[in-house]
N, CA, C and O atoms as a MOPAC input file, in Angstrom:
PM7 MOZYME 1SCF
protein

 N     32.03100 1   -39.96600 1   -50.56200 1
 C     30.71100 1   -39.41100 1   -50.74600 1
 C     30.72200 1   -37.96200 1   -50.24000 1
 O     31.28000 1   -37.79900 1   -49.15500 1
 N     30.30700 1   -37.10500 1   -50.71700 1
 C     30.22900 1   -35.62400 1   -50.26900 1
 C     29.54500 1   -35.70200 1   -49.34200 1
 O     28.71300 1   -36.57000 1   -49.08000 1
 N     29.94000 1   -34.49100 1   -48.57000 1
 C     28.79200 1   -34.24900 1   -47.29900 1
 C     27.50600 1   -33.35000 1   -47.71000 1
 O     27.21600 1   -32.87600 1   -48.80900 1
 N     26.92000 1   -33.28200 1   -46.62900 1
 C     25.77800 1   -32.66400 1   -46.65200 1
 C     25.80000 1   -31.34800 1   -47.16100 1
 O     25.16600 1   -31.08500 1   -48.18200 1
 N     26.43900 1   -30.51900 1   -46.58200 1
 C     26.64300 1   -29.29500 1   -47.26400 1
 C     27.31800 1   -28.69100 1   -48.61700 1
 O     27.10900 1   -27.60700 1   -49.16100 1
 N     28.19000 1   -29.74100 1   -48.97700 1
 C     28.66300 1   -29.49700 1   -50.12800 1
 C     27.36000 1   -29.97200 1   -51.19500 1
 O     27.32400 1   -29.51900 1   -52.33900 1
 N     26.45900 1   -30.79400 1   -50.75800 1
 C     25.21700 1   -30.94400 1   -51.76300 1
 C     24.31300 1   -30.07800 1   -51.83600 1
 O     23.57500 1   -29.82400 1   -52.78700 1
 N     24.36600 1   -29.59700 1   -50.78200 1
 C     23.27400 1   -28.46700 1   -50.21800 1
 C     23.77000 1   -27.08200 1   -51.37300 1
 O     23.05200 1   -26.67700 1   -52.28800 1
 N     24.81600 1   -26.67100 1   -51.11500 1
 C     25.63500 1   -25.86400 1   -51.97500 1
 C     25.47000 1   -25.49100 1   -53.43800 1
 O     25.50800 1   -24.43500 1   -54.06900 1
 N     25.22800 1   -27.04500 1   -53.79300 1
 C     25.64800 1   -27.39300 1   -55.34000 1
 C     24.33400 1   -26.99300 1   -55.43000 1
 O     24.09800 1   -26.17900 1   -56.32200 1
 N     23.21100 1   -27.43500 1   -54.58100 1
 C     21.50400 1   -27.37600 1   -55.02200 1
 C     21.37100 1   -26.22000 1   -55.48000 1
 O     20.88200 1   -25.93200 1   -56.57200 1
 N     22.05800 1   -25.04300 1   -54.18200 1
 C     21.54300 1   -23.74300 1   -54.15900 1
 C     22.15700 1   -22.79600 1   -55.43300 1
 O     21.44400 1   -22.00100 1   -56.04400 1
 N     23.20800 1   -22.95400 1   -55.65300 1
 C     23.99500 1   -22.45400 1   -56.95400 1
 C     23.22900 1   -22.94500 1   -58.29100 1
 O     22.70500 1   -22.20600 1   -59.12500 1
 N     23.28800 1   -24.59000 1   -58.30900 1
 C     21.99800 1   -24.58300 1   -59.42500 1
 C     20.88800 1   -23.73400 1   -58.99200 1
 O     21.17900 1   -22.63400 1   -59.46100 1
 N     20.11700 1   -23.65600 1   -58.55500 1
 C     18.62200 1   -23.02900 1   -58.32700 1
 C     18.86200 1   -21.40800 1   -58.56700 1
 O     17.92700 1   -20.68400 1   -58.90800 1
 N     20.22300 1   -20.89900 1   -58.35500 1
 C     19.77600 1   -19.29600 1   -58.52300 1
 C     20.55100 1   -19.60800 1   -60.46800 1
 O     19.76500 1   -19.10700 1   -61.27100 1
 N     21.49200 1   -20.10800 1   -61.01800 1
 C     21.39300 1   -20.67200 1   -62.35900 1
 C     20.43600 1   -20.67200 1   -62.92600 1
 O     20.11300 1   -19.80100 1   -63.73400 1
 N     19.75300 1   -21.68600 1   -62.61400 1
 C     18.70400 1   -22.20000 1   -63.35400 1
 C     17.12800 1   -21.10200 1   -63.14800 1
 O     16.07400 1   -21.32800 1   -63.74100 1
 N     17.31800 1   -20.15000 1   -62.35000 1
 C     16.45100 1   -19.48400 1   -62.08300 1
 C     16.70100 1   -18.20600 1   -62.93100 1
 O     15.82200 1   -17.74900 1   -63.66200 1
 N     18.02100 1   -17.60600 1   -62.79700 1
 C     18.39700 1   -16.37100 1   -64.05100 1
 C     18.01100 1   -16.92800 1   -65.67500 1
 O     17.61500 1   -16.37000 1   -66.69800 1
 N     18.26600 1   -17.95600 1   -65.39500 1
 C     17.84800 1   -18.10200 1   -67.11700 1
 C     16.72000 1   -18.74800 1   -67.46800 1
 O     16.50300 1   -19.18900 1   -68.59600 1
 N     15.70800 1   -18.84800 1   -66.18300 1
 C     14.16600 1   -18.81200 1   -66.63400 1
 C     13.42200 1   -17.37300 1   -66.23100 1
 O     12.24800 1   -17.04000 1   -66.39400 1
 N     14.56900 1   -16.62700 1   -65.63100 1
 C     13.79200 1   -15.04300 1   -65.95600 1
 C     14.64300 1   -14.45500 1   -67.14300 1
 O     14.01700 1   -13.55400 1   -67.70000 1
 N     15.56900 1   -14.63200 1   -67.55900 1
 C     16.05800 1   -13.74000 1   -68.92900 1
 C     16.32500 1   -14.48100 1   -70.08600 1
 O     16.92100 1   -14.00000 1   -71.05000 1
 N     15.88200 1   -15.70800 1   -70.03000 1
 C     15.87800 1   -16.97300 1   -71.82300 1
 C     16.66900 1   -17.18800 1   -72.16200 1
 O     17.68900 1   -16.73900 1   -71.63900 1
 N     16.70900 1   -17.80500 1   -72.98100 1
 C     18.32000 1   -18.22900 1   -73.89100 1
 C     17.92200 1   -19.70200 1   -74.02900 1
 O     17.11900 1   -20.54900 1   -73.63800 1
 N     19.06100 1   -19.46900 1   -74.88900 1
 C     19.00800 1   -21.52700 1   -75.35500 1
 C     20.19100 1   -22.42100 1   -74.03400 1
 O     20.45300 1   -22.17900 1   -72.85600 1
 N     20.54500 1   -23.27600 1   -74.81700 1
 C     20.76900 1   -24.29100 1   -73.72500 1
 C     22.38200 1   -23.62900 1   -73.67800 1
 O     22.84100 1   -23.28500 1   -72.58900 1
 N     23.01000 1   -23.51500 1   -74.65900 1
 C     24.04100 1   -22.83900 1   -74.22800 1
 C     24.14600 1   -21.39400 1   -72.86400 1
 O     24.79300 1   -21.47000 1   -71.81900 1
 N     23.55500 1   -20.55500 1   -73.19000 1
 C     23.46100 1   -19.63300 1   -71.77900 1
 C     22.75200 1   -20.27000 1   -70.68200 1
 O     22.78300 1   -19.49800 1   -69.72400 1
 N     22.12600 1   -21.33900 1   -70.39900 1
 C     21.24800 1   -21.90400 1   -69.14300 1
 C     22.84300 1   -22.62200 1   -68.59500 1
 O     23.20300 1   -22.59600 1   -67.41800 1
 N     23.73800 1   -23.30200 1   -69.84800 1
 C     25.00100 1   -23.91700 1   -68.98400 1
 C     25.92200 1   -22.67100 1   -68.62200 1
 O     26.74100 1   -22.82200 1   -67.71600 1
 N     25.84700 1   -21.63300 1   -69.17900 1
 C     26.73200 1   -20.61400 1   -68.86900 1
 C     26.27000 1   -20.19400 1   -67.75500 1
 O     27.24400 1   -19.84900 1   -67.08700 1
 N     24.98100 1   -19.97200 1   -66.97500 1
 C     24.23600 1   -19.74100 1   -66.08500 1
 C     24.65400 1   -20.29000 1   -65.06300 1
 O     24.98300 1   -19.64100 1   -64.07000 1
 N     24.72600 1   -21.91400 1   -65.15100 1
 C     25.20500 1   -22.04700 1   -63.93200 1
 C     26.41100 1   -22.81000 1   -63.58600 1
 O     26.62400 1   -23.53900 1   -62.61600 1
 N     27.27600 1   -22.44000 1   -64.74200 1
 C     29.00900 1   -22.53500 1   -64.10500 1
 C     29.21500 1   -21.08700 1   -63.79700 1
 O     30.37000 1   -20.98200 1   -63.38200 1
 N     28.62400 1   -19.92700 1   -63.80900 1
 C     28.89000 1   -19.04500 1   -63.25500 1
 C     28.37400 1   -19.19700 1   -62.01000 1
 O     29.04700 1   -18.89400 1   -61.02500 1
 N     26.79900 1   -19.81100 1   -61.87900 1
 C     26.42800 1   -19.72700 1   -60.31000 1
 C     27.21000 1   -20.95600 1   -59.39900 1
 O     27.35400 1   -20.95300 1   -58.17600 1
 N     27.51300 1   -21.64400 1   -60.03200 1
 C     28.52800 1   -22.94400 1   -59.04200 1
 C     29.54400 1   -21.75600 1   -58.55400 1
 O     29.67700 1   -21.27800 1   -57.42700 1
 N     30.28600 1   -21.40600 1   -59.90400 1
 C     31.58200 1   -20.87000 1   -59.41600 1
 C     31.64300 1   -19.40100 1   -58.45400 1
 O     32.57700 1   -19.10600 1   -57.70900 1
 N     30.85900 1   -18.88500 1   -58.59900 1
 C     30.71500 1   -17.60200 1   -57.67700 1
 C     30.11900 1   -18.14700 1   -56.56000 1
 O     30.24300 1   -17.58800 1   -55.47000 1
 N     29.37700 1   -19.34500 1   -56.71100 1
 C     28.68800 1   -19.22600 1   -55.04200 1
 C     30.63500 1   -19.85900 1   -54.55000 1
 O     31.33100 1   -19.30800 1   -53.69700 1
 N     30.97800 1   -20.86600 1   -55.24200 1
 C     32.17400 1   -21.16500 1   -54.83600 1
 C     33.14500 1   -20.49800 1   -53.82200 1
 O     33.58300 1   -20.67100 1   -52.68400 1
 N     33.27800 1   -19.25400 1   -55.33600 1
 C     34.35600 1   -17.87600 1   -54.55700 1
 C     33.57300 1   -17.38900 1   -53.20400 1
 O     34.15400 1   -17.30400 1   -52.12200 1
 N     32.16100 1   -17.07400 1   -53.39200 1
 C     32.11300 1   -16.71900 1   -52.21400 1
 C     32.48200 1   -17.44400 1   -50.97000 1
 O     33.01800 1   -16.83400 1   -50.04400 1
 N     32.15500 1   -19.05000 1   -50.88300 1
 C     31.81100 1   -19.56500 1   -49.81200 1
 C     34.09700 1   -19.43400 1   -49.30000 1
 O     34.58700 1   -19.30700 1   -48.17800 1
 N     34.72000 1   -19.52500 1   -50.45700 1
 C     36.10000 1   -19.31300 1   -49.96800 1
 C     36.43600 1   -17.76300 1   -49.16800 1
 O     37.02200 1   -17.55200 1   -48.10700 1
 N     35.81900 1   -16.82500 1   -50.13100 1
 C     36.28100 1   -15.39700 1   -49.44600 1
 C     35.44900 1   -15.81900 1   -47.71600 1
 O     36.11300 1   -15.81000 1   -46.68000 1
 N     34.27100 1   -16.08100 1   -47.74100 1
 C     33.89300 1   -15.80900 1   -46.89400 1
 C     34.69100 1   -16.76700 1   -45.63100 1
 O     34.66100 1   -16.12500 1   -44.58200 1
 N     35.34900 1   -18.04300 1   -45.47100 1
 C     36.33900 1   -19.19000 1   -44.94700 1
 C     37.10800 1   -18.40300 1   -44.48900 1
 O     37.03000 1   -18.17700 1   -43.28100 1
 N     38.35200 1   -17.55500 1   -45.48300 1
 C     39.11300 1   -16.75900 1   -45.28600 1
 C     39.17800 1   -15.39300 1   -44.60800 1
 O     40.22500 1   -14.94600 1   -44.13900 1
 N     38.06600 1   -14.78100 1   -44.57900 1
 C     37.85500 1   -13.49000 1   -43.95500 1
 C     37.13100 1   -13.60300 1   -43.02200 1
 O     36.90900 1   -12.58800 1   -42.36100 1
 N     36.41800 1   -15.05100 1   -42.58000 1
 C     35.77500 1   -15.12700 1   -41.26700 1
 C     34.52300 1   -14.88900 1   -41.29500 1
 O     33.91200 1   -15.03900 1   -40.23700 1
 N     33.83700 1   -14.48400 1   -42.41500 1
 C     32.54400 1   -13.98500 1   -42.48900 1
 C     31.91900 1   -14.54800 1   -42.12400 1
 O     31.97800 1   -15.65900 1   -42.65100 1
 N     30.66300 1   -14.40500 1   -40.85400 1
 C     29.73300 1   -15.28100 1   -40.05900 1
 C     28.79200 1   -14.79800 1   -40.07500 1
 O     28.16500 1   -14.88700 1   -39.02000 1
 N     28.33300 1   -14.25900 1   -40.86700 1
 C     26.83600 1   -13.93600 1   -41.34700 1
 C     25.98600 1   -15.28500 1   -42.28300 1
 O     26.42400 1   -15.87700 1   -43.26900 1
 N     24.90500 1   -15.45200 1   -41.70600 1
 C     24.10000 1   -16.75000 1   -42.05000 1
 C     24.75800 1   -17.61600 1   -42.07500 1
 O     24.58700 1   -18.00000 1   -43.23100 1
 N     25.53200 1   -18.36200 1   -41.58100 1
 C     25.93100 1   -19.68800 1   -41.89600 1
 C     24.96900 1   -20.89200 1   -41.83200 1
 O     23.82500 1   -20.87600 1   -41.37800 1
 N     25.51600 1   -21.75700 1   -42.27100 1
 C     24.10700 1   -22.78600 1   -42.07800 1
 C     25.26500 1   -24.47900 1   -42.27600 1
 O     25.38900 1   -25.15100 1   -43.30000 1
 N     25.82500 1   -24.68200 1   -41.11500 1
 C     26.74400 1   -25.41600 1   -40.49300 1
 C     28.36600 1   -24.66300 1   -41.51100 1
 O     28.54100 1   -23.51300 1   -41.91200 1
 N     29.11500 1   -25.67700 1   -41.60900 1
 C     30.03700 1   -25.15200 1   -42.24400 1
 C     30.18900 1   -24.24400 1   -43.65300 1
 O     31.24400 1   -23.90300 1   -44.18800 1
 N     28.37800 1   -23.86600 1   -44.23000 1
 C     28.24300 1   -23.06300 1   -45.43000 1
 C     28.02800 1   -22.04400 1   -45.05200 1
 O     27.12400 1   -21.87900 1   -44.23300 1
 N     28.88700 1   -20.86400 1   -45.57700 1
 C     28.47000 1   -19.34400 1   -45.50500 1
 C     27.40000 1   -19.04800 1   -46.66400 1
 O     27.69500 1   -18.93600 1   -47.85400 1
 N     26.36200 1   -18.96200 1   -46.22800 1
 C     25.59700 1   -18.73200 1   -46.85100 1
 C     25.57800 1   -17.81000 1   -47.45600 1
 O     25.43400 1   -17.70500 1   -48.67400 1
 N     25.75800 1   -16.81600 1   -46.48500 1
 C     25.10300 1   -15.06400 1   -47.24500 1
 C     26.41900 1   -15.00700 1   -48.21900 1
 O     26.24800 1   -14.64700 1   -49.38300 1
 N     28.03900 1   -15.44000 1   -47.65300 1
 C     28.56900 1   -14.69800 1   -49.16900 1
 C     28.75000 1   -15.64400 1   -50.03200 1
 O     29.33000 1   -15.14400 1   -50.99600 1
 N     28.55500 1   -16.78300 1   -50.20200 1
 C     27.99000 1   -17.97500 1   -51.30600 1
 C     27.46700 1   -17.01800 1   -51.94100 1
 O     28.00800 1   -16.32700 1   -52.80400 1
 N     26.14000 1   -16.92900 1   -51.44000 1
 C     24.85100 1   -16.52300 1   -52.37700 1
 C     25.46700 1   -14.79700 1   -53.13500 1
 O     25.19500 1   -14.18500 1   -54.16800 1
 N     26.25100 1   -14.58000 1   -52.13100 1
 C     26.41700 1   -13.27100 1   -53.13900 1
 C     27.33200 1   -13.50600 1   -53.84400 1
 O     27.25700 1   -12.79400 1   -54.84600 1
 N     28.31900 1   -14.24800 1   -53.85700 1
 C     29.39000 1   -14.46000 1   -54.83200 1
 C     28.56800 1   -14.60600 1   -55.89700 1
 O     28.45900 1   -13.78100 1   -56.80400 1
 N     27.85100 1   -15.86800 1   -55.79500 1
 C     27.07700 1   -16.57300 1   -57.13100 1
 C     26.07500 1   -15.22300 1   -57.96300 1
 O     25.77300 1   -15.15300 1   -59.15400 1
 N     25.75100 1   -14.30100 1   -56.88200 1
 C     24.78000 1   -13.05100 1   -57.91100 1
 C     25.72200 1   -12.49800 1   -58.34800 1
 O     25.65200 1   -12.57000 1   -59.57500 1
 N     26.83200 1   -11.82400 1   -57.95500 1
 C     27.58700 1   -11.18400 1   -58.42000 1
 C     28.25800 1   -11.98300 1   -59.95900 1
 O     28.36800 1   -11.63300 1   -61.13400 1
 N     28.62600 1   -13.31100 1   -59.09800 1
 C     28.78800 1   -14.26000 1   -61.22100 1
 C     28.00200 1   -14.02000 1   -62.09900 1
 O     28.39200 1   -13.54800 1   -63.16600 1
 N     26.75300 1   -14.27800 1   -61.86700 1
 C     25.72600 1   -14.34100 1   -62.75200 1
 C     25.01400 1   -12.93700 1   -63.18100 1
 O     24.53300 1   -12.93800 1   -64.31400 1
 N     24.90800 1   -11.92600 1   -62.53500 1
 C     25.27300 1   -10.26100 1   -63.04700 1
 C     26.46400 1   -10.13100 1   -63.57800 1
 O     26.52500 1    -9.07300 1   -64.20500 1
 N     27.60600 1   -10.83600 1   -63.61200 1
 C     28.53800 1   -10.21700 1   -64.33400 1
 C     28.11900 1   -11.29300 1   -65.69300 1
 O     28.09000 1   -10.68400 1   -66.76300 1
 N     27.85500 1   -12.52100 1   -65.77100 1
 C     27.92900 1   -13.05200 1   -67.02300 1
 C     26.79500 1   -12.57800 1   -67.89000 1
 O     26.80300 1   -12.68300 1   -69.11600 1
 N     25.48000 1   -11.86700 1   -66.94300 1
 C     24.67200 1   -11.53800 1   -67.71900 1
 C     24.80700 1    -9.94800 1   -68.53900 1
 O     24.23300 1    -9.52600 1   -69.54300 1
 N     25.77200 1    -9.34700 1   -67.67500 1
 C     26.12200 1    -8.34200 1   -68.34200 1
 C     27.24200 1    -8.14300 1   -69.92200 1
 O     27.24600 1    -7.47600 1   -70.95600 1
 N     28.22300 1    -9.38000 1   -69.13000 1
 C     29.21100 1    -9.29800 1   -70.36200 1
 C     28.34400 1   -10.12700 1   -71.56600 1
 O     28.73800 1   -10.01200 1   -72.72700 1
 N     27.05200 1   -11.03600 1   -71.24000 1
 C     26.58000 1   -11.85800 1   -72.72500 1
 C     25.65600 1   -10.99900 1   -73.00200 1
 O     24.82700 1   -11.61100 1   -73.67400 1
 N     25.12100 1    -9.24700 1   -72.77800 1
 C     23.72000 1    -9.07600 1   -72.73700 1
 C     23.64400 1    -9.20500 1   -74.20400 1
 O     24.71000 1    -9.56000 1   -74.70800 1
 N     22.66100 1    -9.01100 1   -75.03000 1
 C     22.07500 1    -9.04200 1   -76.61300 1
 C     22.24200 1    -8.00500 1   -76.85900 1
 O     22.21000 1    -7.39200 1   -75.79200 1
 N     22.52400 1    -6.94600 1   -78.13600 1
 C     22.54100 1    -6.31800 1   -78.45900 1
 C     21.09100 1    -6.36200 1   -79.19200 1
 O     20.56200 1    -7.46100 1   -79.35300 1
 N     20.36000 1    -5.02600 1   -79.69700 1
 C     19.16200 1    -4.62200 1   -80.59400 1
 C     19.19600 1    -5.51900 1   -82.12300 1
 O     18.23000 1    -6.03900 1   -82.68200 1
 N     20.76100 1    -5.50300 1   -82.61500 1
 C     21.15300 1    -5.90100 1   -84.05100 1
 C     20.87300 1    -7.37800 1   -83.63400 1
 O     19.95200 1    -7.74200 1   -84.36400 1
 N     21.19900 1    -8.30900 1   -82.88100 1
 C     20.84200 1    -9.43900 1   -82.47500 1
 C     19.57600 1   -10.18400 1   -82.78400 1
 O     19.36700 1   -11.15700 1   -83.50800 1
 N     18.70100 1    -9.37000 1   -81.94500 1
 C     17.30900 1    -9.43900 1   -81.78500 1
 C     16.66500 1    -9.73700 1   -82.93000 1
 O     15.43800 1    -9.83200 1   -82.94100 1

């Protein structure tokens, strides 16, 4: 059974997911692109941050602050590389 924080984790990565793509739309395909980018960046972060010691916000064994920035930084980069073009529209 996972622990507490690894659920806690998964919540928070969905919620900033599922939150980019109820401020910028899309169909169901970009809402899943949304948040395998926010799983996976909060991911990278919570590793960079393991590895480099980063102890800013933690919240027991979750680094919070670079979770959460890994996961913006995913989800700014996926929203940049999928943006729409005008011809799209």
């Amino acid at each position: 059974m996972p622990g507490p924080s690894l659920v806690f984790g998964f919540m928070l990565a969905t919620f900033y997911g599922s939150t980019f793509h109820f401020i910028l739309g899309g169909d169901a395909r970009r809402l899943a692109l949304f948040l395998l980018a926010g799983w996976l960046g909060f991911a990278l972060g919570q590793i960079v941050g393991e590895i480099l010691q980063i102890n800013a916000i933690n919240i027991g064994p979750l680094h919070f602050f670079t979770a959460t920035i890994g996961a913006l930084i995913g989800l700014f980069t996926v929203t940049v590389l999928t943006n729409r073009t005008n011809e799209e529209l």
